[in-house]
C-alpha positions as CSV (number, residue, x, y, z in Angstrom):
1,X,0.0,0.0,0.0
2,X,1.4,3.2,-0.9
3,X,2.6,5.6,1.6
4,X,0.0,8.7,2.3
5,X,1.1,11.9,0.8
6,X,-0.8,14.9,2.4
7,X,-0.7,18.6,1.1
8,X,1.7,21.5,2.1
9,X,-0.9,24.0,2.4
10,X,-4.1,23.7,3.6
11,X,-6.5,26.7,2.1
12,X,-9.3,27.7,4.1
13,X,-12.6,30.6,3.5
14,X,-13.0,30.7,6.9
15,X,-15.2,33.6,6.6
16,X,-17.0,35.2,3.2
17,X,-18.0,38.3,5.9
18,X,-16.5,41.3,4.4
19,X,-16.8,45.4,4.7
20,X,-15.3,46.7,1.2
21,X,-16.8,45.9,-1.8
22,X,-13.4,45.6,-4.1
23,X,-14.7,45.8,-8.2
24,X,-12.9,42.3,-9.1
25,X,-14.6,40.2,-6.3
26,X,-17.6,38.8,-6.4
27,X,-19.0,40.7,-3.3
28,X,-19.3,43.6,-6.0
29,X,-21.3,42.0,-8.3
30,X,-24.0,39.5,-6.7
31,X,-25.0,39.1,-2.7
32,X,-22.7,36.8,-0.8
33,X,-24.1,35.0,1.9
34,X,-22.3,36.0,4.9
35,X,-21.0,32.9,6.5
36,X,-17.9,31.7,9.1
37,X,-16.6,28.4,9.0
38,X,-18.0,25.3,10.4
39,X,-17.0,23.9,14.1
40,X,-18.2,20.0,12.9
41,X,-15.2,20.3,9.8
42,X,-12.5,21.6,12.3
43,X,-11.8,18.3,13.5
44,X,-11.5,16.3,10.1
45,X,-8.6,18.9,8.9
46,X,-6.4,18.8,12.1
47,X,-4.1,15.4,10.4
48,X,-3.8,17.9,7.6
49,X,-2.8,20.8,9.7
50,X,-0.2,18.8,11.2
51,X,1.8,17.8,8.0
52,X,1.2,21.0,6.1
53,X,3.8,23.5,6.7
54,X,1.3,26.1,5.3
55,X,-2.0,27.1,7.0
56,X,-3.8,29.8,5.0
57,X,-6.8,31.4,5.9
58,X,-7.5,33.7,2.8
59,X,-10.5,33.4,1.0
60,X,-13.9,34.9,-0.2
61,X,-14.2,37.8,2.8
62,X,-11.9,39.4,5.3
63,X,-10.5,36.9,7.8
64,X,-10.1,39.3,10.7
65,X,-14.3,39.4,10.6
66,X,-14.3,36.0,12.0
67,X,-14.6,34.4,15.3
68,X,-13.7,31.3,13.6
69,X,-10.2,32.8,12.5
70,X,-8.7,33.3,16.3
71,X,-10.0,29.9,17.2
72,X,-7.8,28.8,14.4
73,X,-5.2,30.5,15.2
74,X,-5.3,29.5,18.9
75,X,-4.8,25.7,17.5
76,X,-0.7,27.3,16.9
77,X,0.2,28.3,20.2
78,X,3.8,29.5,19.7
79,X,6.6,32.0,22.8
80,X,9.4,33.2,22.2
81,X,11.2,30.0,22.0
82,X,9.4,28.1,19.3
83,X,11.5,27.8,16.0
84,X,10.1,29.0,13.0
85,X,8.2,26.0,11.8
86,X,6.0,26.4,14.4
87,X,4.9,29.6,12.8
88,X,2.5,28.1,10.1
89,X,-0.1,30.5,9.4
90,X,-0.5,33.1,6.5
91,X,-3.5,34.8,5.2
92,X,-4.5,38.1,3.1
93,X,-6.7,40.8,4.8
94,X,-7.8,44.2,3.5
95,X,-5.9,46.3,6.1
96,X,-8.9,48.4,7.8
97,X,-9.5,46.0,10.9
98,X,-5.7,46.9,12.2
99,X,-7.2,47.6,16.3
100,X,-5.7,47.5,19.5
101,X,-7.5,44.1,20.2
102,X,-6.4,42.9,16.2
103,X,-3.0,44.2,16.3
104,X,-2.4,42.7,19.7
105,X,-4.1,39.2,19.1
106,X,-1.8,38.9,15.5
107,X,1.2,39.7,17.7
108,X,0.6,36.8,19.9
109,X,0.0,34.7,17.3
110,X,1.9,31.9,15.5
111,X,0.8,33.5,12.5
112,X,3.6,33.5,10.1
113,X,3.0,35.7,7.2
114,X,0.3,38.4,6.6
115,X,-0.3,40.3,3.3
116,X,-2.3,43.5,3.1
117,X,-4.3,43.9,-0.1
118,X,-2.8,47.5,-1.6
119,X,-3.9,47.4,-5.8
120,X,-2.5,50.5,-6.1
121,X,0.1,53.5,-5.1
122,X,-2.1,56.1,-6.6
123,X,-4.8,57.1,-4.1
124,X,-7.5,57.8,-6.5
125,X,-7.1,54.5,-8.6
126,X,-6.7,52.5,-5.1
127,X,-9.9,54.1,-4.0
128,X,-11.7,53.4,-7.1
129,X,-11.0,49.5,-6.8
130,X,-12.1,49.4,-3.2
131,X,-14.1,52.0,-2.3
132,X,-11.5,52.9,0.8
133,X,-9.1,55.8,1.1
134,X,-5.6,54.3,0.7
135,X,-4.6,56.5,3.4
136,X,-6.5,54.2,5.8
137,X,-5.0,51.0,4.7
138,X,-1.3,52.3,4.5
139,X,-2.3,53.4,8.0
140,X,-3.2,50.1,9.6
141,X,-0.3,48.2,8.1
142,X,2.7,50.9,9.3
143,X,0.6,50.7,12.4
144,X,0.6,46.8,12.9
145,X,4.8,46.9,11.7
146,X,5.5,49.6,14.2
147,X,3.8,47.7,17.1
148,X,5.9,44.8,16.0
149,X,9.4,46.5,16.2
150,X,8.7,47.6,19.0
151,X,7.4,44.8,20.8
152,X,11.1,42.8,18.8
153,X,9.0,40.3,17.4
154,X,10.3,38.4,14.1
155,X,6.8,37.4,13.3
156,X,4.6,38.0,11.8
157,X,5.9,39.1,8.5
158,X,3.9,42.0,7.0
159,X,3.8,42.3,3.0
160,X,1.7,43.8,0.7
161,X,0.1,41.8,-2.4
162,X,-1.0,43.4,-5.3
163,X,-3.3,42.2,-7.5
164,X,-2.2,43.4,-11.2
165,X,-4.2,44.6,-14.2
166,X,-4.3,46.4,-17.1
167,X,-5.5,49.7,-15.5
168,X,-2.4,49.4,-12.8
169,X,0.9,47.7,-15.0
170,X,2.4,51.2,-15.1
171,X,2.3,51.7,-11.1
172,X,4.1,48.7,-10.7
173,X,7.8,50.6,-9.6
174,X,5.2,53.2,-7.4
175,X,4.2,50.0,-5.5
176,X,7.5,49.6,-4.8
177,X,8.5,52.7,-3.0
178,X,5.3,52.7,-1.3
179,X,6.0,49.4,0.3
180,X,9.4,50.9,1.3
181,X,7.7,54.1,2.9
182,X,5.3,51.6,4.9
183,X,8.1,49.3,6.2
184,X,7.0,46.3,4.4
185,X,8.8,43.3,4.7
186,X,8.3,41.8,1.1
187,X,6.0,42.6,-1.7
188,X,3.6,40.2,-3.9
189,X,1.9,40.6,-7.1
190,X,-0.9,38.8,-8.7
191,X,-2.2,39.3,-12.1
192,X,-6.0,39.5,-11.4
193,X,-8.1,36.3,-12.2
194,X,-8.7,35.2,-15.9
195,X,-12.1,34.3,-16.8
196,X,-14.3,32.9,-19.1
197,X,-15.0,35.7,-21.4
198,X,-18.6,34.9,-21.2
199,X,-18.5,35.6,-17.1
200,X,-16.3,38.5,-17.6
201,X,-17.4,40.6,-20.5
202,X,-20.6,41.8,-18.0
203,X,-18.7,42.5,-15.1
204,X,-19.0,46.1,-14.7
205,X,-18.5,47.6,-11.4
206,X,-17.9,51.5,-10.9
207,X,-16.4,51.8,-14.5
208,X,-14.4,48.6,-14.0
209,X,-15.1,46.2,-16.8
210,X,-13.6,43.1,-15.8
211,X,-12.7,41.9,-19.6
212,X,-11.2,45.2,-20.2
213,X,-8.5,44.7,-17.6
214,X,-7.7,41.0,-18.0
215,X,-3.6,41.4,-18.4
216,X,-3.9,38.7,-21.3
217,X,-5.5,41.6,-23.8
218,X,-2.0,43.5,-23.2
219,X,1.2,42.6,-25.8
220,X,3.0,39.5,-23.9
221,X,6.3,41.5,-24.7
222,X,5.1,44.9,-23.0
223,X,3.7,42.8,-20.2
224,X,7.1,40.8,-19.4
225,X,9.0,44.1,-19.8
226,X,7.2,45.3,-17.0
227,X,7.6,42.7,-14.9
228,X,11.1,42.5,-15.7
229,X,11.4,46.4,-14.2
230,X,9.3,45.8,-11.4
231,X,11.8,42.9,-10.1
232,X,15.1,45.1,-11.2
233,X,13.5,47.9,-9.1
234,X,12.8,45.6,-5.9
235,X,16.2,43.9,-6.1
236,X,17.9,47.7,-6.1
237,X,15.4,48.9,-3.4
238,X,16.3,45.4,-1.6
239,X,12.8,44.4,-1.3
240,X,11.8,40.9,-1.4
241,X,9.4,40.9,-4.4
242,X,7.2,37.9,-5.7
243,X,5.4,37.8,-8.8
244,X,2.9,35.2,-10.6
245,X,1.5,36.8,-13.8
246,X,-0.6,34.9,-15.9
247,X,0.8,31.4,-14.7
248,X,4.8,32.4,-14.5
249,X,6.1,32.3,-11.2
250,X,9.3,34.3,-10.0
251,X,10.7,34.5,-6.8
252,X,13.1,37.7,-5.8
253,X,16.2,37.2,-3.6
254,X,15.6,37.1,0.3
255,X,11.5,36.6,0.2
256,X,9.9,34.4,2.2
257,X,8.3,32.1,-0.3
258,X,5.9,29.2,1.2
259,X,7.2,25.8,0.5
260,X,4.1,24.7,-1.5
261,X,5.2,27.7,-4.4
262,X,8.1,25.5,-5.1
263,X,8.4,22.4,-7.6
264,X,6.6,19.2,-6.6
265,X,8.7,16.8,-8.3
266,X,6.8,15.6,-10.7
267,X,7.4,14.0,-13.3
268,X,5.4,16.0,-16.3
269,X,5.5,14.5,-20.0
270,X,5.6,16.5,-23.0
271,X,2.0,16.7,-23.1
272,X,1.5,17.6,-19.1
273,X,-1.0,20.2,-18.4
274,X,1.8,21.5,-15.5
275,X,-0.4,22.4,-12.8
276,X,1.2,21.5,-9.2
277,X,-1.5,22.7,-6.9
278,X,-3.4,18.9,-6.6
279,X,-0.3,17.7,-5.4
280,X,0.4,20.5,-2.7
281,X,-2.3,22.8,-2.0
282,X,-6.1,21.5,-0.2
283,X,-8.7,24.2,-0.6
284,X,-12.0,24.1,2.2
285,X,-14.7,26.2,1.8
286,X,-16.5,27.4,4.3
287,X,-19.6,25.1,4.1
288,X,-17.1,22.1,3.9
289,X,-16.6,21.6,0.0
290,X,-13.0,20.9,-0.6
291,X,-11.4,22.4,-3.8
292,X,-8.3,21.2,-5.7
293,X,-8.0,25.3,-5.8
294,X,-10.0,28.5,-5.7
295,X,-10.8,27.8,-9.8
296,X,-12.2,24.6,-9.3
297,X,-16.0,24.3,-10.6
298,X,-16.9,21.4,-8.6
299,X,-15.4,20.1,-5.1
300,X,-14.1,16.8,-5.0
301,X,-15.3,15.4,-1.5
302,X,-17.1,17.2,1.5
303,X,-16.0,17.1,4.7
304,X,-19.5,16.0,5.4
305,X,-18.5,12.4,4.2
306,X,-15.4,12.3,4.6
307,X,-11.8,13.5,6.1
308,X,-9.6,15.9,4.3
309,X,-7.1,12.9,4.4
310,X,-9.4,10.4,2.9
311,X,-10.7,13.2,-0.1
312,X,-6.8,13.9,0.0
313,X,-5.9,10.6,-1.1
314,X,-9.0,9.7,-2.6
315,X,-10.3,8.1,-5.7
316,X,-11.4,11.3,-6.9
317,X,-8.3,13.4,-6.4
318,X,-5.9,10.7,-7.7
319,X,-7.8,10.5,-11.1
320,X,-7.5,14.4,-11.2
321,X,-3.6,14.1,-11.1
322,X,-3.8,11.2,-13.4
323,X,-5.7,13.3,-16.1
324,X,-3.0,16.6,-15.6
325,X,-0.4,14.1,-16.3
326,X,-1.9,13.1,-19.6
327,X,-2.8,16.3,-20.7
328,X,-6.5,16.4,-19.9
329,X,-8.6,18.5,-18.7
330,X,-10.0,17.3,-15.1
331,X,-14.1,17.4,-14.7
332,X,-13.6,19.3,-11.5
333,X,-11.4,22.1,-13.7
334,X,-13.9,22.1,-16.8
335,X,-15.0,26.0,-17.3
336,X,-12.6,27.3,-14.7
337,X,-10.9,30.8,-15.4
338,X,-7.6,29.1,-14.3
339,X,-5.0,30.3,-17.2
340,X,-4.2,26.3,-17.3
341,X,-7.9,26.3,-18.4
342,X,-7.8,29.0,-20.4
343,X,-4.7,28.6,-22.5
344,X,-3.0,31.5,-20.8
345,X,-0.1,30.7,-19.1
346,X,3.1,31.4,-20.2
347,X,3.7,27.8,-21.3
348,X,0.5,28.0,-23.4
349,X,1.9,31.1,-24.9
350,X,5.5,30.0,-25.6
351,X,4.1,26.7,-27.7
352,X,1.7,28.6,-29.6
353,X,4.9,30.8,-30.4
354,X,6.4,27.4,-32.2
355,X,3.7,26.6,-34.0
């Protein structure tokens, strides 16, 4: 019997509460139901928590809403003397819940990593993304680093991730500096979520159209040039910088990358569809669905029925790999706006070049 394998991140919505309104998420466009994770699942992902070195608690709303979130966190109890593996827990939040209770709770935590959501340097574009003065935001994050220097703590390490489109590529060496004025410890950037065009052509929020700003409408050249600058910037500025734009990973000197971002050793063939996440990362939803990722159009187990070991390990997961492997499509990933899906990676870009 083969040995188990179990993921190095475990993904969990553990709340889709939220206060902004941000024009690419979903909360903009249709009425969430406002929901916190559920107690009964806790249980079933603890053999999971304990092999991952990754816990993240990002998802569909902000985290810091959630009374499900600190009784999480309080699973990782970590002093002063516990090495750095004990620090397991990363997550994304919007920056405006940065309080004395917040600030203080995080800075007893054995939270690991935290990345503030800043789209932009420019205060007007910023606030016309998410409806909330950047002012604020850049507020609560130099407030939550202060009160860590000064209380000497190593962690947790506060970032800022960016999510990149069309409307933002030329504020990408702005992000940069403003991260250095804040005292950020690292910078990420994401290039916002590829859709079907179907889903995204009547996305319109606030003079946003979704379809418009999908970075796969701009020149693959300009696009990498960019990049290129943004990373030759944060290296001279000697900012840790991360960047994963339309499936191409990079990774700048000194930042503090999570294991599960890093090859999986497989084996791929020629004809591989090169996706690593069903070998590394577990996505939970909030009502219990699990996810090979947040693409995925249909779960493939519930923790209803089963553990996230046994769904892990499953029938149903291990066809899914099988199928990436050969170059097909997964039914869990049909429709997704994944840019494996889609055809817009850089890999799918770079073999239509050779045709």
């Amino acid at each position: 019997m083969p040995e188990p394998i179990y993921p190095k991140m475990v993904s969990m919505t553990v709340t889709s509460r939220c206060n902004l309104r941000c024009v690419m998420c979903y909360h903009a466009i249709t009425k969430v139901k406002k929901e916190d994770f559920e107690d009964a699942y806790l249980d079933k992902l603890k053999p999971n928590f304990e092999h991952a070195s990754t816990i993240d608690l990002t998802g569909l709303g902000e985290p810091l809403f959630s009374k499900q979130f600190w009784k999480i966190i309080d699973l990782f109890k970590v002093d002063d003397e516990s090495p750095d593996e004990d620090f397991k827990v990363v997550f994304n939040c919007n920056g405006t819940l940065f309080d004395d209770e917040n600030v203080d709770g995080l800075l007893k935590s054995g939270i690991r990593k935290i990345r503030v959501s800043i789209d932009s340097a420019d205060a007007r574009t910023f606030e016309a993304i998410r409806d909330v003065p950047l002012k604020t935001v850049v507020a609560g994050a130099r407030r939550l680093i202060h009160e860590r220097n000064a209380r000497r703590r190593k962690y947790p390490l506060v970032g800022v991730q960016m999510t990149l489109m069309k409307s933002t590529v030329g504020g990408l060496i702005d992000m940069v500096d403003l991260c250095k004025d804040i005292g950020a410890d690292f910078v990420e950037v994401w290039s916002l979520n590829e859709l079907p065009e179907s889903e995204a052509a009547d996305w319109n929020v606030r003079l946003f159209n979704y379809n418009d700003q999908l970075l796969s409408n701009l020149d693959r050249a300009v696009l990498d040039e960019r990049m290129e600058a943004f990373h030759a910037y944060a290296h001279e500025r000697r900012l840790p910088a991360m960047s994963m734009v339309l499936g191409q990973s990079r990774w700048g000197e000194g930042f503090p990358g999570d294991d599960w971002g890093q090859s999986s050793g497989v084996e791929w063939t020629e004809s591989s569809i090169r996706c690593e996440l069903p070998w590394q990362v577990q996505r939970v939803h909030y009502g219990g669905e699990i996810y090979a990722c947040c693409w995925g159009t249909s779960p493939i187990g519930h923790l209803a029925d089963q553990s996230s070991q046994d769904v892990w390990n499953g029938e149903t997961m291990t066809t899914m790999r099988s199928d990436l492997l050969q170059g097909r499509i997964p039914k869990q990933c049909s429709g997704a706006g994944c840019p494996y899906v889609l055809g817009k990676t850089s890999e799918a870009a770079a073999r239509s070049a050779d045709v």
